[in-house]
Structure formats: C-alpha cells, structure tokens
C-alpha positions as a Markdown table, in Angstrom:
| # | Residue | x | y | z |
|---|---|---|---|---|
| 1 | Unk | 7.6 | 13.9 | 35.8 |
| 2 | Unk | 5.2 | 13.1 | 32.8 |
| 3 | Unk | 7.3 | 12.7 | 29.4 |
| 4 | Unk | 6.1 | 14.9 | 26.8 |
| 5 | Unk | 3.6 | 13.5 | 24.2 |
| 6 | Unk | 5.3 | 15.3 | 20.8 |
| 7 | Unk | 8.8 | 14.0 | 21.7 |
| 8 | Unk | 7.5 | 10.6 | 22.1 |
| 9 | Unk | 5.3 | 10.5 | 19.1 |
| 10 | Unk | 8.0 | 12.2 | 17.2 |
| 11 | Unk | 10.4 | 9.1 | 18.1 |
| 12 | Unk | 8.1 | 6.4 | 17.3 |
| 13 | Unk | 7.6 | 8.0 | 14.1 |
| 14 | Unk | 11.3 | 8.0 | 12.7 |
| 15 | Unk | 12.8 | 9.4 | 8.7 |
| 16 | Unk | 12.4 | 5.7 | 8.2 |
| 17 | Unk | 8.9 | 4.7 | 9.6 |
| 18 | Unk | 7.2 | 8.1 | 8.1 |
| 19 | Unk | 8.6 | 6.7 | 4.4 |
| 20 | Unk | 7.3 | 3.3 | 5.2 |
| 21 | Unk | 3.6 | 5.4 | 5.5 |
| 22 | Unk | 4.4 | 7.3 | 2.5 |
| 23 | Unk | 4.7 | 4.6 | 1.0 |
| 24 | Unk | 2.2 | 2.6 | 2.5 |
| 25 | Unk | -0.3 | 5.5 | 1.0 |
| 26 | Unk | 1.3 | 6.3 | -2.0 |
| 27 | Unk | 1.8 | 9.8 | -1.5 |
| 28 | Unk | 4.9 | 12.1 | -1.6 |
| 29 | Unk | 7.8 | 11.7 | 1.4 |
| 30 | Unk | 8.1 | 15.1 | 1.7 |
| 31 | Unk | 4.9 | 15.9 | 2.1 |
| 32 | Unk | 4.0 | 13.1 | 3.8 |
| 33 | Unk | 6.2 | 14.3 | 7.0 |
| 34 | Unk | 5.0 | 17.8 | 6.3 |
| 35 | Unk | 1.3 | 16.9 | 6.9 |
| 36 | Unk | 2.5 | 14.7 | 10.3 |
| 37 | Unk | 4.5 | 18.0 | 11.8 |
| 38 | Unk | 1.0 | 19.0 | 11.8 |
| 39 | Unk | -1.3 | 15.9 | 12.1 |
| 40 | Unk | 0.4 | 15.0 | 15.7 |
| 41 | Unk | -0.1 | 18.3 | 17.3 |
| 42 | Unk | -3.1 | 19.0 | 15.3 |
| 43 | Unk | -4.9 | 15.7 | 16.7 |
| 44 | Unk | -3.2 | 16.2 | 20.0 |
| 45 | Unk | -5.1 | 19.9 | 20.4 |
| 46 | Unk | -8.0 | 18.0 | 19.1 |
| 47 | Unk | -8.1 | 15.9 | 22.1 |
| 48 | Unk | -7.3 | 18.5 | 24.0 |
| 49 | Unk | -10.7 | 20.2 | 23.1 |
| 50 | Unk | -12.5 | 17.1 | 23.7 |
| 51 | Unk | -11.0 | 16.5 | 27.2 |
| 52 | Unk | -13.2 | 19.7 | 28.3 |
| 53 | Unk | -16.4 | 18.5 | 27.4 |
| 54 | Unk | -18.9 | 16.9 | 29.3 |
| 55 | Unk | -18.5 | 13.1 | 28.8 |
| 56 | Unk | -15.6 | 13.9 | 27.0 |
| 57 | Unk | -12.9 | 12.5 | 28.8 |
| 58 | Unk | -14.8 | 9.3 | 29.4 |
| 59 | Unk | -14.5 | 9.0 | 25.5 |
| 60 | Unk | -11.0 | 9.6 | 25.1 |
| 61 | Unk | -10.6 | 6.7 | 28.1 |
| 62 | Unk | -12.6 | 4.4 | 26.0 |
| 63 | Unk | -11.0 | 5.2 | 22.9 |
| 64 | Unk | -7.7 | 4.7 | 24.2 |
| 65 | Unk | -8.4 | 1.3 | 25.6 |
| 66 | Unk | -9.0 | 0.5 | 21.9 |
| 67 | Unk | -5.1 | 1.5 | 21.1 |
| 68 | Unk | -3.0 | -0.6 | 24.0 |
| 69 | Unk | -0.8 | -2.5 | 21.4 |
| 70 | Unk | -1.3 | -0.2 | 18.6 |
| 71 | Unk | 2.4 | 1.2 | 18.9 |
| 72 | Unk | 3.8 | -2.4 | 19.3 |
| 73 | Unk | 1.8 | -3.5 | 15.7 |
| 74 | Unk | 1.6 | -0.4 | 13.6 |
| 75 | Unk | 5.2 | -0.9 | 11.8 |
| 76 | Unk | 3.6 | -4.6 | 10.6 |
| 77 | Unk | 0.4 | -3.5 | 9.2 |
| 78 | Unk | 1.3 | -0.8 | 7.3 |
| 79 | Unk | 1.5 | -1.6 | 3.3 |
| 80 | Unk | -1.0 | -5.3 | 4.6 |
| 81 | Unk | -4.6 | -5.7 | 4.4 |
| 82 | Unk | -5.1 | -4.4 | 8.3 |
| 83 | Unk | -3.7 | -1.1 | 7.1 |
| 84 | Unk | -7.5 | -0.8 | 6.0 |
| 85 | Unk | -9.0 | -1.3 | 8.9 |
| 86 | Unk | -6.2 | 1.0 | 10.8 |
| 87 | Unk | -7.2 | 3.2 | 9.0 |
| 88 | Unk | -11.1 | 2.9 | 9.3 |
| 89 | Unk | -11.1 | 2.6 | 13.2 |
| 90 | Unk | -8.9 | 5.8 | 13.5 |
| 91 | Unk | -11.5 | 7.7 | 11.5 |
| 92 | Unk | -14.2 | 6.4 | 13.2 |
| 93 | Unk | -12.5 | 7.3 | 16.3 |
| 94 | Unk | -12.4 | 10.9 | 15.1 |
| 95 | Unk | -16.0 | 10.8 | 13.6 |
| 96 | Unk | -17.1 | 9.9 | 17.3 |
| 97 | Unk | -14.7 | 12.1 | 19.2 |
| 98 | Unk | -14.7 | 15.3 | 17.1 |
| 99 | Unk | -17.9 | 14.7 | 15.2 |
| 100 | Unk | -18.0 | 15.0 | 11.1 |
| 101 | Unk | -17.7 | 18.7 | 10.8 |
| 102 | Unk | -14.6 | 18.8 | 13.0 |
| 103 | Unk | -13.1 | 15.8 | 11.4 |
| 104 | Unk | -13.4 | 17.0 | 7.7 |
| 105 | Unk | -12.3 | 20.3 | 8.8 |
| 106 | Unk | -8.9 | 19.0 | 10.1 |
| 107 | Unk | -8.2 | 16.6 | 7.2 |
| 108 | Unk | -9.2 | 19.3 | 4.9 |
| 109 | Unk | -6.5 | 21.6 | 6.8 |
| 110 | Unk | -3.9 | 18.4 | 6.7 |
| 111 | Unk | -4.1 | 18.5 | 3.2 |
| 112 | Unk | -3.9 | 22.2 | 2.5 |
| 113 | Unk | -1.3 | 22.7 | 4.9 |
| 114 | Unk | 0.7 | 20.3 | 3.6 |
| 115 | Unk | -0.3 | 19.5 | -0.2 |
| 116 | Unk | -1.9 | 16.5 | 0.3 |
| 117 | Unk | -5.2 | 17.5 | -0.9 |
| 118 | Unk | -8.0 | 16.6 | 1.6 |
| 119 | Unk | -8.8 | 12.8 | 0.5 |
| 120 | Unk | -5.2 | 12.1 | 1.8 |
| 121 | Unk | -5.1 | 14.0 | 4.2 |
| 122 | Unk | -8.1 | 12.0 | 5.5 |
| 123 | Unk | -6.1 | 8.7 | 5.2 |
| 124 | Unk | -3.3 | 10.1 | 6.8 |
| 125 | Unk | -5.3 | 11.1 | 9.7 |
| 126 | Unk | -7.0 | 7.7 | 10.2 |
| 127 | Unk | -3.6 | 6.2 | 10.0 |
| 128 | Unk | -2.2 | 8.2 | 12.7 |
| 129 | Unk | -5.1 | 8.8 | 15.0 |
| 130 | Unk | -4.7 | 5.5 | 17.2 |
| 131 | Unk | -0.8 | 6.0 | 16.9 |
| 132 | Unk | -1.5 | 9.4 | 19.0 |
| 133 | Unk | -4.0 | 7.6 | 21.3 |
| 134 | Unk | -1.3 | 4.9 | 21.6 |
| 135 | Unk | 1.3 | 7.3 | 22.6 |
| 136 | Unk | -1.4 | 8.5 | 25.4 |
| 137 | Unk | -1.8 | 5.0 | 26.5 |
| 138 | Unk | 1.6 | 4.5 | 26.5 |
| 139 | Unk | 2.5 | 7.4 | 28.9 |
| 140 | Unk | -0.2 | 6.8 | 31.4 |
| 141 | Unk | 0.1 | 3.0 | 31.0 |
| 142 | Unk | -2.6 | 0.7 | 29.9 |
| 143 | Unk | -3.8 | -0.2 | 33.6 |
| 144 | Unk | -3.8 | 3.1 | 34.7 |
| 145 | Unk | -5.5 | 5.4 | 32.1 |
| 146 | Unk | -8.8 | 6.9 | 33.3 |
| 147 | Unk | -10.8 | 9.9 | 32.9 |
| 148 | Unk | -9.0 | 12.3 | 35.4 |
| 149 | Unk | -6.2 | 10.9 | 34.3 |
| 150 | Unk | -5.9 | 12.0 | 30.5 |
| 151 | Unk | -7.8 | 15.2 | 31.5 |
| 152 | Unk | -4.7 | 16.2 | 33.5 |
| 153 | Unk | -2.0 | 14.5 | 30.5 |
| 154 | Unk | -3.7 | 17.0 | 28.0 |
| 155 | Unk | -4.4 | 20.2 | 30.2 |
| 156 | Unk | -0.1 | 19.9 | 31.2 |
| 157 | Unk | 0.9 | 20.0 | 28.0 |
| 158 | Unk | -1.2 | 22.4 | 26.0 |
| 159 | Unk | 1.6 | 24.9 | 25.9 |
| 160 | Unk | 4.0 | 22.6 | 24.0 |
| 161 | Unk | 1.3 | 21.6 | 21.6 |
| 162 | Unk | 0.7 | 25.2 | 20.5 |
| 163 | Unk | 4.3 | 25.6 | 20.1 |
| 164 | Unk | 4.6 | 22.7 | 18.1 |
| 165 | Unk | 1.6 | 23.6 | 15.8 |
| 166 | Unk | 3.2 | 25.3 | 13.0 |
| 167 | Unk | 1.8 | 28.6 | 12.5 |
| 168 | Unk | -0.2 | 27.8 | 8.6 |
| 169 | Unk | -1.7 | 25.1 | 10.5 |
| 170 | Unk | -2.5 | 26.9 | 12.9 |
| 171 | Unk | -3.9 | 29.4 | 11.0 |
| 172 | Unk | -5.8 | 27.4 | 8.8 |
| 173 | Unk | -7.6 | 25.7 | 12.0 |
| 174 | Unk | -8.2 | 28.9 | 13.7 |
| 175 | Unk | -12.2 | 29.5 | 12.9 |
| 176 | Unk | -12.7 | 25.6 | 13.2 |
| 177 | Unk | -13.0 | 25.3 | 17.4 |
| 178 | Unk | -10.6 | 22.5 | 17.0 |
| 179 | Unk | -7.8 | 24.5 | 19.0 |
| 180 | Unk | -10.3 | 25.9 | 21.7 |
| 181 | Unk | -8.9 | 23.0 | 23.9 |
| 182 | Unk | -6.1 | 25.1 | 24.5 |
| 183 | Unk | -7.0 | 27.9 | 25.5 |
| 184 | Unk | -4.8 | 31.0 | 26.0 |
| 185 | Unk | -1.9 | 28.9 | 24.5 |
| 186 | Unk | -2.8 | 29.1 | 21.3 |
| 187 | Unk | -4.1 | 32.6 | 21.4 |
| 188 | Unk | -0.8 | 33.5 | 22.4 |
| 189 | Unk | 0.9 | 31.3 | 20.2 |
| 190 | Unk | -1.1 | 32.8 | 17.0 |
| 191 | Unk | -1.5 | 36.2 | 17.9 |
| 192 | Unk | 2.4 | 37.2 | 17.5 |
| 193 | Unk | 1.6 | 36.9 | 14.0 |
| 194 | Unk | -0.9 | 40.0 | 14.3 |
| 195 | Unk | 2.3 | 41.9 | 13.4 |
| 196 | Unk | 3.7 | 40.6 | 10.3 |
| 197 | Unk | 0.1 | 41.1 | 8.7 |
| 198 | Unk | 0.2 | 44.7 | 10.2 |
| 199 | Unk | 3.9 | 44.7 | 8.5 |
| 200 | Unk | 2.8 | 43.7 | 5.3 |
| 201 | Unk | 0.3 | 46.0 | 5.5 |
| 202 | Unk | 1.9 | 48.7 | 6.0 |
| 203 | Unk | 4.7 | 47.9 | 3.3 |
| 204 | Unk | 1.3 | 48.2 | 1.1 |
| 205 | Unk | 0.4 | 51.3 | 2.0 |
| 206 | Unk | 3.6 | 52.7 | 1.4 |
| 207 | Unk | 3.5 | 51.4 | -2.2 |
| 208 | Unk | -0.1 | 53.2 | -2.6 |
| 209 | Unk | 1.4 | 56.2 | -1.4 |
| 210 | Unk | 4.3 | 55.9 | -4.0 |
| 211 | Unk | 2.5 | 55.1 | -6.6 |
| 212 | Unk | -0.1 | 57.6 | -6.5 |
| 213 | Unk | 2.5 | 60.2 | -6.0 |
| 214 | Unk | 4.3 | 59.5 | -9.4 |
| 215 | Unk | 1.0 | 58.9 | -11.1 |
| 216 | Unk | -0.5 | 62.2 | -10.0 |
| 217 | Unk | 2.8 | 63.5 | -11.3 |
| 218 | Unk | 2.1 | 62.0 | -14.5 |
| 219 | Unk | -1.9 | 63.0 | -14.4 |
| 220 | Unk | -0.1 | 66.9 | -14.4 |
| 221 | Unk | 1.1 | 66.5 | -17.8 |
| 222 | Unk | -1.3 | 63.6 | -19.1 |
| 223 | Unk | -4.8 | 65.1 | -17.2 |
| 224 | Unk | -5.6 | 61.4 | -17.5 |
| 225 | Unk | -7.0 | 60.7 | -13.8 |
| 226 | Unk | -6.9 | 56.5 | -15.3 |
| 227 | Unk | -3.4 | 56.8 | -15.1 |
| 228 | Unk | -3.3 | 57.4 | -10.8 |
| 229 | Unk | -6.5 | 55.5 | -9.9 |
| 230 | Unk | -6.4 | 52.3 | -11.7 |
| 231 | Unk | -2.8 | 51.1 | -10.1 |
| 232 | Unk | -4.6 | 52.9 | -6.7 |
| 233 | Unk | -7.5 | 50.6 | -7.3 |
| 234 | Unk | -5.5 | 47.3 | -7.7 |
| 235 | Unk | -2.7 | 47.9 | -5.2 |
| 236 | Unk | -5.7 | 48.8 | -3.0 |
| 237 | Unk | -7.6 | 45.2 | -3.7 |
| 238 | Unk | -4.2 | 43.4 | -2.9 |
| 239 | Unk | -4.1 | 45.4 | 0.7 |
| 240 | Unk | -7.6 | 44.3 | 1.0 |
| 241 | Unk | -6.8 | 40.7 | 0.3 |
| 242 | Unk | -3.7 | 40.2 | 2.4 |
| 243 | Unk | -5.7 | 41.9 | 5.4 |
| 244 | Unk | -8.0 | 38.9 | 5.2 |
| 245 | Unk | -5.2 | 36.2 | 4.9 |
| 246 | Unk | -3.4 | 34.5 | 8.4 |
| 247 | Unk | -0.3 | 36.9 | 9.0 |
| 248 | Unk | 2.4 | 34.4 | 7.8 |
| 249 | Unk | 0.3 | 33.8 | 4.7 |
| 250 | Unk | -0.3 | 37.6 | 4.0 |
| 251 | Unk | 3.9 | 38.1 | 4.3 |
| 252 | Unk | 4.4 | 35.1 | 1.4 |
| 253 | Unk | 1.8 | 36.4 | -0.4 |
| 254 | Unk | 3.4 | 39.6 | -0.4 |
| 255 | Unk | 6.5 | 38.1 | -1.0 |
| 256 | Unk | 5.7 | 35.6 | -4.1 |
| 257 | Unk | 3.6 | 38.3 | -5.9 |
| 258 | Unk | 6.4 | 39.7 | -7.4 |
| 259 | Unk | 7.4 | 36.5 | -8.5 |
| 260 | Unk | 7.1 | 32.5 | -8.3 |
| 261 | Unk | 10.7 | 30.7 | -6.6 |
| 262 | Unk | 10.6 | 28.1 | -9.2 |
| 263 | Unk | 13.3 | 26.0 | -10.7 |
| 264 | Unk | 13.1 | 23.4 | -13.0 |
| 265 | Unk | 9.8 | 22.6 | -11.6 |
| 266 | Unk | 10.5 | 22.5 | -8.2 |
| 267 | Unk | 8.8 | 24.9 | -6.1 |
| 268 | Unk | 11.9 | 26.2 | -3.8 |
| 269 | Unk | 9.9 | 28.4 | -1.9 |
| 270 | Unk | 7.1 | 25.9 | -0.8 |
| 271 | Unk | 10.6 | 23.4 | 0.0 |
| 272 | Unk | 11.8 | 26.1 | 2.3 |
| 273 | Unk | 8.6 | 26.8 | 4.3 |
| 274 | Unk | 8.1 | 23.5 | 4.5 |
| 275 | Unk | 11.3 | 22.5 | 5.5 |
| 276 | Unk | 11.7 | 25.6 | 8.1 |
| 277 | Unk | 7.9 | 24.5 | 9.5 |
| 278 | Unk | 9.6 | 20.7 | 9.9 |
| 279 | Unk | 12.7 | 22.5 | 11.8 |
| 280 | Unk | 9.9 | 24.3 | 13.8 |
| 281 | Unk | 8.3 | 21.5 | 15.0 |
| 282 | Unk | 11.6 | 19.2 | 16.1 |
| 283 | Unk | 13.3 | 22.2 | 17.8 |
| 284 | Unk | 9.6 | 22.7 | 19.8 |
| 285 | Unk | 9.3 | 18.9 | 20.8 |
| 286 | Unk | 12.9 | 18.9 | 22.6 |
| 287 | Unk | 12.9 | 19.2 | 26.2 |
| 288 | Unk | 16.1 | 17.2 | 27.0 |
| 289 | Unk | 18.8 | 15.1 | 25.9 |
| 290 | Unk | 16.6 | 12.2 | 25.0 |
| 291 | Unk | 14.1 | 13.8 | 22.7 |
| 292 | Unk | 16.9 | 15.9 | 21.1 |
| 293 | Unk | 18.8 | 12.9 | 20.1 |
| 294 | Unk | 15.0 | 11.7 | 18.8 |
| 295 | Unk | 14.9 | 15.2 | 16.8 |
| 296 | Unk | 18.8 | 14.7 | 15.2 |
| 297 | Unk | 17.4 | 12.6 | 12.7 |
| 298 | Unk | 14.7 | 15.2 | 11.6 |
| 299 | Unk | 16.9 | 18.0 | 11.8 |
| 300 | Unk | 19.5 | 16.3 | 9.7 |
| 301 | Unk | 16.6 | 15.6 | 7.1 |
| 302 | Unk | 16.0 | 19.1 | 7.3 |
| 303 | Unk | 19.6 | 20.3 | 6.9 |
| 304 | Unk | 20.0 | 18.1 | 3.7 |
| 305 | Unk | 16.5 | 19.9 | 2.3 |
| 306 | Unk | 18.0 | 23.2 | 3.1 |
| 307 | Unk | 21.6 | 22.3 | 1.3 |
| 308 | Unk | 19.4 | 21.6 | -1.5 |
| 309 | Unk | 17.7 | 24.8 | -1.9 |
| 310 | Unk | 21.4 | 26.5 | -1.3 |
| 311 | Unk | 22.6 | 24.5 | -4.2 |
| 312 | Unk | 20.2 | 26.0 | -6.7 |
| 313 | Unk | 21.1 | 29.7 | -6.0 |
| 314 | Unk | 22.9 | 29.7 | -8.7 |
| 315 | Unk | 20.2 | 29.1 | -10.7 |
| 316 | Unk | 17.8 | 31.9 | -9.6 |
| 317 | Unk | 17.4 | 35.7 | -10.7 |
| 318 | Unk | 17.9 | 38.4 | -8.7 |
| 319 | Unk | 14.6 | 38.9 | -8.3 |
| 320 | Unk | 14.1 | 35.3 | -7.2 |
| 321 | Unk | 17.3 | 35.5 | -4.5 |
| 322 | Unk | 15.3 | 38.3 | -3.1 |
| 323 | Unk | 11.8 | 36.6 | -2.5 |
| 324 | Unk | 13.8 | 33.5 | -1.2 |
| 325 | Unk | 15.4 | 35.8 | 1.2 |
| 326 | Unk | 11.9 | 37.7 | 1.7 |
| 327 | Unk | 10.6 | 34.1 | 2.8 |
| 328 | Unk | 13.1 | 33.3 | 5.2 |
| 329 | Unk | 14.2 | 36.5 | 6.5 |
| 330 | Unk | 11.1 | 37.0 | 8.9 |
| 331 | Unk | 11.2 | 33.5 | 10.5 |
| 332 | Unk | 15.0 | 33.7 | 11.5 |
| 333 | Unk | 14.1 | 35.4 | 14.8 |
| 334 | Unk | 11.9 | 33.0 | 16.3 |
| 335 | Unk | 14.1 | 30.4 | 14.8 |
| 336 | Unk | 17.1 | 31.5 | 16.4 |
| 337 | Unk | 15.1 | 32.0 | 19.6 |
| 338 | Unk | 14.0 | 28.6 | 19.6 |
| 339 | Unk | 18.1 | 27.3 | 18.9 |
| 340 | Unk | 18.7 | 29.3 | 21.8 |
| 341 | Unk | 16.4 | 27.6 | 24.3 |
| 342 | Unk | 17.2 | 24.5 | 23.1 |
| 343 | Unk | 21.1 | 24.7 | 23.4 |
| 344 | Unk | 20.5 | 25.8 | 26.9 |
| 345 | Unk | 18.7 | 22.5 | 27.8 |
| 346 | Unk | 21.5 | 20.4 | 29.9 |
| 347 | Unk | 22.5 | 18.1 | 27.9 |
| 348 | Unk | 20.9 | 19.2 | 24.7 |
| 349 | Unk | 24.1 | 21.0 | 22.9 |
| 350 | Unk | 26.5 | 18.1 | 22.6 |
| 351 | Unk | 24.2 | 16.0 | 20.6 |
| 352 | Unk | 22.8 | 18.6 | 18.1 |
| 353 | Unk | 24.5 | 21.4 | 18.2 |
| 354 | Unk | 26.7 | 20.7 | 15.2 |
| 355 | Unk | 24.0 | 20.1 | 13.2 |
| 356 | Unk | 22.3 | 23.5 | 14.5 |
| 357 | Unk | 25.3 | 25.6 | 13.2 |
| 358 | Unk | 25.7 | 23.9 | 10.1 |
| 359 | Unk | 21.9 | 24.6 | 9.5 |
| 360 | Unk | 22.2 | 28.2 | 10.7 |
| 361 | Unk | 25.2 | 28.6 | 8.2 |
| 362 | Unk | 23.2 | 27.4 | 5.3 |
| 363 | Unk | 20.2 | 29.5 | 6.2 |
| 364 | Unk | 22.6 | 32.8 | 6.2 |
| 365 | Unk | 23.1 | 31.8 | 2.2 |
| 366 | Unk | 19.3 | 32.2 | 1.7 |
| 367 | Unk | 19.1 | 35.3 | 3.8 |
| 368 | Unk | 21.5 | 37.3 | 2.0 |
C-alpha cells in the first residue's frame, strides 16, 4: 500500500526545519508554515492537473528525475549560496509544468492566503517545489518512477489533497484551473461551503428586514423616506458583496464587520484562522499511527497558538469575545468530525489524543 504524499512531506518538513526556511527567507514563522499548509497540497493538486494532460506525465517523470537527492540535501542549502539556485530550478520547474499564468496565480494565492504577499510567496514556492517532487520520487523510488507510474500516485490520492487544502486556499484557487486535476474531490470538498454563504446571507436579509421595519416606523412620524432607504441601501451593498465572496470568507466578513479582534497589535482573529487552518491540515494528513506521531509536533504548535489567543480574553470587549466566538463557532463541526475520524484510526488515539482534548478544551474558551 502506497504511503500518503501529505504525511510524508508533512514529516520531512518538521516545527524545526519550516523555521530554518523562515529563516532562510526572512519572512515571518507563522506565516511561513501557514503558506506551506497550503503550498504542499496546493502544488500537489497542481501536479495533479498536469498528470491529465497530454504529455503531461512524461514531464512530471522528467522533472522528478531532476529531484532524486533533493530530500537528502535540502536541510544543507538552505540559508547557502545553492539556496538560489533551489530556488530558481523549482520555479522553472513550475514555469514549465504549469506555465506562467498558472504559476503566478498560485504564488499570488500563497501569499494572500497566508500574508506573505505574492513576491514571497513565489520564493517560497520555488523552495518547496522540488521538495514535493522529491517526496514523489521518494515514494515511487528513483529507479522506478515512470509516466504510468506517477499518473496512478496522483489520481489515488486526490481525495486527501482536497481535504488537506484548506478551504481560503481553496477558494482563492477556485477560478484558476489549478484544482481541475482533481476532479469531483474538490468540488465536493468546496461546495459544503455553499451553505455558510447562504447562512450569512440570510442572517443579512434578516437585518434588512429589521431595519426597514423600525425605519418605516420612524418614516411614520419623520415622513423622511432617507431615514428607511439609506441603511436599506447599504445593508443591501454588504449582502451584495458577501454573495460574491468564497463562503468561509463571506462568514468572517460578516463576522469582523462589526468589529476588528485586535490586541495590542496583534490580529487574534487572523492567529485563530490560521492556527485552526494549520490544525485542518495535520488532522487531514493522518492516516495511521506513523503520520500522527509526524502531526504531534504540529498540533502541539498549534495548541500553544490557541493557549495564546485564550490568554488574551481578558483583554477583549464583549463585542470582540463575540466575533472571536463568531470565527470559531462555525468550524467546530467539521473540526470535531475530523478528531473523530482520526481517533478511530488504530493506533492513532494513544499518541495524540491528549493533545486533542487539551486543544478541544481551549477551543470551548473561544466558543463561549
């Protein structure tokens, strides 16, 4: 049985070695392993596409040739003068693979995903592209890799790439072509979110209806129509704009228009996403004992990010605690389907299952 390509990538690229290439490119840690919970399945669906294309596969053979020892050397050219050229070969990998448009379309999505801004999320891409190639060859093995070969590696695991995609990533890739590799996953993967735009929507629509009714009670005694359609008008424009947003947007955006999460500069809300699209990703790539022991790490990280954000409750207004809760609220029920499924993987519970309740515990502070 073929070992999953997330859970192996994910493990080569440890708390430790994804400093060392924040480092190494002089951008933020946190963002840094943001932008990789997307970059790896992001590239991976990438591949993906091109494995369906005439000639195609025969490319990703020949690119892959070009990454045999690439897992063996990466850790001692990062921060050297072959970083560069890492660096240049990956994107010219991608310029031939995906073409330009395709290429700046996913580093532009790398960086807005993530916060990156597109010229690092170019770099970061570059960097990473031969370690993803290198976890192919790896998994087929350097003698054996061929055309049919890949072809079939990509096709078996295009459902556990869309699950491991988070869903702004998604989102932001969805009129690219970039995840049309794979197929009915990711339309099913992307399309449960349909519903929290129609539920945002309608939560809209019910303010309209509100607030016309007490402003055509005030019109009564005022006989000012301005006082009923302007607030009509604008809450009418925000309906229209959230419509045209991704559906886990559209719910933030409804959420943070009230007000900003921000303490002493630090934007919690953005932490949280972040940290609950991170927690996304690990529990997505675990499939048995071996890659959840690979994921501990990760979810620990994520734990301490979530402890950190419980620690500045204190701090926040009322209306704050209720747009933190508004942010996390509608992602605890996938979440606690996916801690389900992955405690009921033999073997899986006794290694990170303590760490799963204490992160369920500390999510219940945000949600209340």
């Amino acid at each position: 049985m073929a070992t999953d390509l997330i859970p192996l990538i994910m493990k080569f690229l440890t708390p430790e070695m994804i400093g060392r290439v924040a480092s190494a490119l002089g951008i933020n840690r946190n963002d840094t392993s943001s932008a990789i919970d997307a970059v790896v399945p992001g590239l991976l669906a990438a591949f993906a596409g091109v494995a369906t294309k005439p000639g195609g596969p025969r490319q990703l053979v020949d690119a892959a040739k070009q990454e045999v020892s690439t897992l063996d050397k990466f850790s001692g050219m990062l921060g050297t003068a072959d970083q560069t050229s890492v660096i240049q070969r990956g994107s010219q990998m991608l310029a031939s693979l995906l073409g330009g448009q395709d290429q700046t379309a996913l580093a532009n999505a790398v960086g807005k995903f993530s916060g990156l801004g597109s010229t690092a999320g170019s770099s970061l891409l570059g960097l990473l592209a031969p370690v993803v190639m290198g976890a192919i060859v790896r998994q087929q093995g350097a003698r054996s890799i061929d055309a049919a070969g890949i072809t079939s590696l990509l096709t078996s695991q295009k459902d556990k790439i869309a699950a491991a995609l988070p869903s702004d990533f998604g989102n932001l890739l969805g009129g690219t072509g970039l995840l049309d590799g794979l197929g009915d996953a990711a339309r099913k993967t992307f399309a449960a979110g349909s519903g929290a735009t129609r539920t945002a929507a309608a939560s809209v629509a019910r303010t309209i209806d509100d607030t016309r009714r007490s402003s055509v009670a005030a019109a009564s005694t005022t006989t000012n129509w301005l006082l009923w359609a302007i607030p009509a008008v604008v809450i009418a424009a925000l309906l229209i704009y959230l419509l045209a947003r991704p559906a886990e947007q559209a719910v933030q955006q409804a959420a943070t228009a009230v007000q900003t999460v921000t303490v002493g500069g630090i934007d919690v809300g953005k932490q949280i996403t972040d940290s609950l699209g991170t927690l996304r990703t690990a529990l997505a790539g675990i499939t048995d004992a071996p890659s959840a022991q690979a994921a501990l790490p990760r979810l620990q990280d994520v734990t301490t990010q979530v402890d950190k954000v419980s620690g500045m409750i204190a701090q926040l207004s009322g209306e704050q605690r209720k747009v933190l809760a508004g942010l996390v609220n509608p992602l605890m029920s996938s979440l606690n389907q996916l801690f389900d499924k992955v405690l009921a993987i033999p073997g899986v519970a006794e290694i990170i299952k303590p760490t799963i309740d204490a992160l369920k515990a500390k999510l219940a502070t945000l949600t209340a």
